[in-house]
N, C-alpha and C positions, 0 to 999 in steps of 0.2 A: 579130845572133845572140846577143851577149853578155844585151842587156838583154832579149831576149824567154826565155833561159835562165834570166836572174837573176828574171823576174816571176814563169814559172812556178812558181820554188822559192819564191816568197813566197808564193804561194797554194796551195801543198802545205801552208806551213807553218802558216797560215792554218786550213785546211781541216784540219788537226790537231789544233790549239787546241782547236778548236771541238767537234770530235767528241770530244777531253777532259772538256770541262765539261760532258755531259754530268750530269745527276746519277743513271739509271739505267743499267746498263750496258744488252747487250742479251742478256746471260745473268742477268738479273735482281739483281745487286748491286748495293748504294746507296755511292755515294761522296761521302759525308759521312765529316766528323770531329770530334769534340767536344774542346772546349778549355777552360779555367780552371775546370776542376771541380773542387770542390772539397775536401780529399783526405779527411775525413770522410766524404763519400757515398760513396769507395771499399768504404767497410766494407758497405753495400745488395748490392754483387757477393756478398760472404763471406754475409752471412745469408741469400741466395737462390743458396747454395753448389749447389742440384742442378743450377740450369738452366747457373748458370760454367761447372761441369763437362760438361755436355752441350755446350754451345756452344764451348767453347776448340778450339782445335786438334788434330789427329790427334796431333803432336809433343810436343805437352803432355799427353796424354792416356795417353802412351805410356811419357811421364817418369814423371808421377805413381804407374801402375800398378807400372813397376819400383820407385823409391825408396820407397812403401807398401811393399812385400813385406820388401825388401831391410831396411828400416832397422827393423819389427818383429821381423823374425828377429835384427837385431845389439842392440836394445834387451830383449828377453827373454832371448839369448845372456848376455848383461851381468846380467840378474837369478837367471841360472841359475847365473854361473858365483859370484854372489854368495853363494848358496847353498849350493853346494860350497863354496868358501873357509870360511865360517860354521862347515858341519859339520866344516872338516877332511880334507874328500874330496882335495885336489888334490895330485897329486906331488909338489910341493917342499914341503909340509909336512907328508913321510915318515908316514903313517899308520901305524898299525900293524896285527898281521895280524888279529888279532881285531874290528878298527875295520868299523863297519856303515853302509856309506856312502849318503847320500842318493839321489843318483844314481851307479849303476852306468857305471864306463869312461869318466867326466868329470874331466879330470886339467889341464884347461887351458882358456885363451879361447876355443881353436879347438875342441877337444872339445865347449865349453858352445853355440859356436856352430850345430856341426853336430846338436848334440840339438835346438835349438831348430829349427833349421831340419827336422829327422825331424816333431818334435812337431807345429808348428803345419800343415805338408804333409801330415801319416797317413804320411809315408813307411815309417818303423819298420823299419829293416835287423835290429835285432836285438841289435843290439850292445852299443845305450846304452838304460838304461829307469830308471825311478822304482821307489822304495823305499816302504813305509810307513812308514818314520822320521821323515819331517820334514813337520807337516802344511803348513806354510807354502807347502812343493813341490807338494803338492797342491793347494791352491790356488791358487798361480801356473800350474797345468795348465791349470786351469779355466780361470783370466782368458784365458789365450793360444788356450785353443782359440776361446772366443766371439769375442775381437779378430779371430781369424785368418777365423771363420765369416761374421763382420760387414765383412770387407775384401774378402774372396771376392764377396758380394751386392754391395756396392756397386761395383765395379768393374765386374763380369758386367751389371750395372743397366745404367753407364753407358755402359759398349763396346757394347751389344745396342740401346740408347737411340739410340746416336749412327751404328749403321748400318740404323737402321730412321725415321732422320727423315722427316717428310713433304718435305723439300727437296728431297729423291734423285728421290724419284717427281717432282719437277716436271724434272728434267733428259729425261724422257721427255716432254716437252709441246715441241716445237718451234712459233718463231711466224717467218713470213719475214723477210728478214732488208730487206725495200721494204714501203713502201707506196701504192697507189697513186689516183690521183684520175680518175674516168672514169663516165657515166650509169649510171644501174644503173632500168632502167622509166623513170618521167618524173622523176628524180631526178639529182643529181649526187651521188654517194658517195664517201670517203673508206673503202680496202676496204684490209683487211688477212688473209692468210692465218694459221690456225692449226690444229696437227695433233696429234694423240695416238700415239705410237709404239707401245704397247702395245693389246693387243685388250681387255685389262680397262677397262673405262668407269670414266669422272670422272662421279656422281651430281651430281647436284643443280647443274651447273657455271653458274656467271654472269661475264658479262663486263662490265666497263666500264673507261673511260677518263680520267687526267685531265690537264688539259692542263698544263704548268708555264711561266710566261713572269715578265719582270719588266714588271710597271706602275707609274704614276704616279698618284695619288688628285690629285685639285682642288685639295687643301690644299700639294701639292707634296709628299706624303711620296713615297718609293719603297718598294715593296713586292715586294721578292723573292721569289721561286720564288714567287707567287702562282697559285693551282687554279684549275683549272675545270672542271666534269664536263665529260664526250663521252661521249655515248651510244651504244653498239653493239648490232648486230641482225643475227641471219639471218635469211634465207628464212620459219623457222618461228617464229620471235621472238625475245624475249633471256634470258626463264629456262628452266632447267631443260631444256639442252640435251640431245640424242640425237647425245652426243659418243663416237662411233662411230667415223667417219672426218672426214678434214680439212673443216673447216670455212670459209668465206671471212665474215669482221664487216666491216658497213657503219656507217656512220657519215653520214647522210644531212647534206646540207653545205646546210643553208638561212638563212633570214633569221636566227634564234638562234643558228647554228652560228659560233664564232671566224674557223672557214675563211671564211666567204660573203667580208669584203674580200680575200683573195687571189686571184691571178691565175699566169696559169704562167710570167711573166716577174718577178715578186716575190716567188713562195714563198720559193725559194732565201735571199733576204736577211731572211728574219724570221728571228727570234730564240725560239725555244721548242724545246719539247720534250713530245713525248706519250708518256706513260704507259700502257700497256696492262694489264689485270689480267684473271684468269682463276683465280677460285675452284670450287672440288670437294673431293668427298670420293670417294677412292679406295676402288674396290669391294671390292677383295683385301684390305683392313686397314681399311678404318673412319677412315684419320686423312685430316685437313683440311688441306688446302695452298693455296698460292697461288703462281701462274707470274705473274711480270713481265718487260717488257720494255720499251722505249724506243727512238722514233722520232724523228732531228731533222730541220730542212726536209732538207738533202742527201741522208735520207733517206726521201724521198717523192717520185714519180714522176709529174707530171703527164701525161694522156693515152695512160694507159697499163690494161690490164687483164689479168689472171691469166690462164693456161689450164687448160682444166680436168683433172684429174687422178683421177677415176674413170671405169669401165669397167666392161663387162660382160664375161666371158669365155663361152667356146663351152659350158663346163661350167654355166652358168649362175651363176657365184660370179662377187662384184665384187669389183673387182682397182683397187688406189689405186697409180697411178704416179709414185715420188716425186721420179723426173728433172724433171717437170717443175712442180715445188712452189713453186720461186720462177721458174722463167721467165714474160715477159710478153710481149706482143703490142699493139704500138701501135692506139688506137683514136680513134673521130672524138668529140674533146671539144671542148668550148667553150672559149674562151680562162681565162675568169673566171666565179663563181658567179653575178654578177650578170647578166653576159650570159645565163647557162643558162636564168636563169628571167626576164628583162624582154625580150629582145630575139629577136624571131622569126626562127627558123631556125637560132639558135644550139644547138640541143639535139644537133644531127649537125654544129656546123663541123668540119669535117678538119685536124688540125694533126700535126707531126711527132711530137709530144708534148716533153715537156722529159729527155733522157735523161739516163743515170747508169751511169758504164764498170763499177762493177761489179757490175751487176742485168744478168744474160743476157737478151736480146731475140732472138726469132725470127721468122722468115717463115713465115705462116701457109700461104702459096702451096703449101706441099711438104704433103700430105695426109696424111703418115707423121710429120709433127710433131706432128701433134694427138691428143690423146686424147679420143676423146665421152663423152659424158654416155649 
């Protein structure tokens, strides 16, 4: 009991590893990290200061906006109250009554500080206001209004920047969370679903794939995270998709295709990772994005196929049911690519398929499960 406890928890822990190193997630973040850079090219970030600022964090974005505001109002505070002091203006250097003060009702740091803060806001209570005696004050009016005008833009820039990314819009792109392997015509396919949440259309959308593994060159080098295209296709081909409603991509698994040497008792122990990509421009704004995601062998489903998830309704409007988006239904595949295509009668063997506890499987048998085409 002990040692069939202790294997499974090796092979949870195992099977955790693994879905770690990934290097796409399957919300499309890359998990890289860069090391001994060198601290000169930090300075590249600052001179390409718009896009740092766009790309930093919510939390830094939120610093910066405060401590900009905050420390031009105590650094203008500081040249106002210098000003007073200069002419004389300030309480503890008892003026006198006939004395013509620069700035009216500025009598200290905190005084200086709340005019600057009126000044460069328009707030204007009333209370504190500039004189024409010192032009220097006028001048300093100027400089703060524009600092204040030019912190305004570029803030409003980058807040407005940073919730109108093209990233957001891909959070509305769902891809399954399987993918699975099963005939598709006289074909064996590698099918993966994907779906658009919103009714505004991705223009011009293209899909491909690439595959990520490590190899060995002849020469004995190793070559990490080494590509390979995979190419995807629907029904109606692969550009310039009519991405409307969910979509199902093939990946047809032939003599070229990486997949052809697997089989449904060795996918599971290879070692790669597929890469999915899904470029468009979003109708509602004109900007260009790009949706990824990432599939490892665990997950992919041999013997397995989608159900389908549109309808027509009585109204005559078609109706996408998204219960059933990622459920599958086992179906009759061949064991291996190469059977599929050399070996006669392999294109319908029946096999259980290779399953996966957390990809929902139903029985087709209940007629209330299905949704037709």
């Amino acid at each position: 009991m002990f040692e069939s406890l202790h294997k499974r928890i090796q092979e949870t822990l195992v099977e955790r590893r693994t879905r770690r190193a990934r290097l796409v997630t399957k919300d499309g973040r890359c998990n890289i990290e860069y090391g001994n850079i060198m601290y000169s090219k930090h300075f590249a970030f600052l001179a390409d200061f718009w896009t740092t600022f766009v790309e930093i964090r919510w939390r830094f974005v939120l610093l910066t906006f405060i401590a900009s505001f905050t420390l031009s109002w105590f650094i203008f505070g500081l040249l106002w109250y210098w000003i007073a002091r200069s002419n004389g203006d300030l309480e503890w250097q008892n003026p006198t009554k006939d004395h013509v003060p620069c700035l009216d009702n500025v009598m200290g740091l905190t005084t200086a500080f709340l005019y600057s803060l009126e000044t460069q806001t328009t707030i204007g209570y009333g209370g504190r206001a500039l004189t024409a005696v010192c032009p220097g004050a006028v001048a300093l009016l100027i400089i703060q209004s524009l600092v204040g005008a030019i912190i305004n833009c570029f803030m409003c820039g980058v807040i407005l920047s940073k919730i109108s990314l093209p990233k957001k819009r891909a959070k509305t792109i769902r891809f399954s969370e399987m993918a699975v392997i099963c005939p598709k015509g006289n074909s064996l396919c590698l099918s993966i679903r994907v779906a658009n949440l919103r009714k505004t259309l991705m223009i011009g959308s293209q899909l491909y794939g690439k595959l990520l593994r490590t190899t060995s060159t002849p020469d004995g080098e190793t070559i990490i995270m080494d590509q390979m295209n995979i190419d995807f296709m629907v029904d109606a081909g692969k550009d310039n998709l009519f991405f409307v409603c969910p979509l199902t991509l093939h990946h047809i698994i032939d003599k070229s295709s990486p997949f052809f040497d697997m089989a449904v008792d060795t996918l599971h122990k290879q070692e790669f990772e597929l890469v999915v990509f899904l470029d468009g421009t979003a109708e509602s704004t004109s900007s260009s994005c790009q949706v990824r995601t990432s599939f490892i062998p665990q997950e992919i489903m041999w013997g397995y196929n989608f159900l389908p998830i549109i309808s027509r309704s009585k109204e005559g409007k078609y109706r996408v049911d998204f219960s059933n988006f990622s459920r599958v239904v086992p179906v009759a595949t061949a064991h291996c690519a190469y059977c599929f295509h050399n070996i006669k009668g392999h294109h319908h063997h029946s096999i259980n398929g290779q399953d996966n506890q957390s990809f929902e499987v139903i029985d087709i048998s209940d007629p209330s499960n299905v949704t037709k085409l």
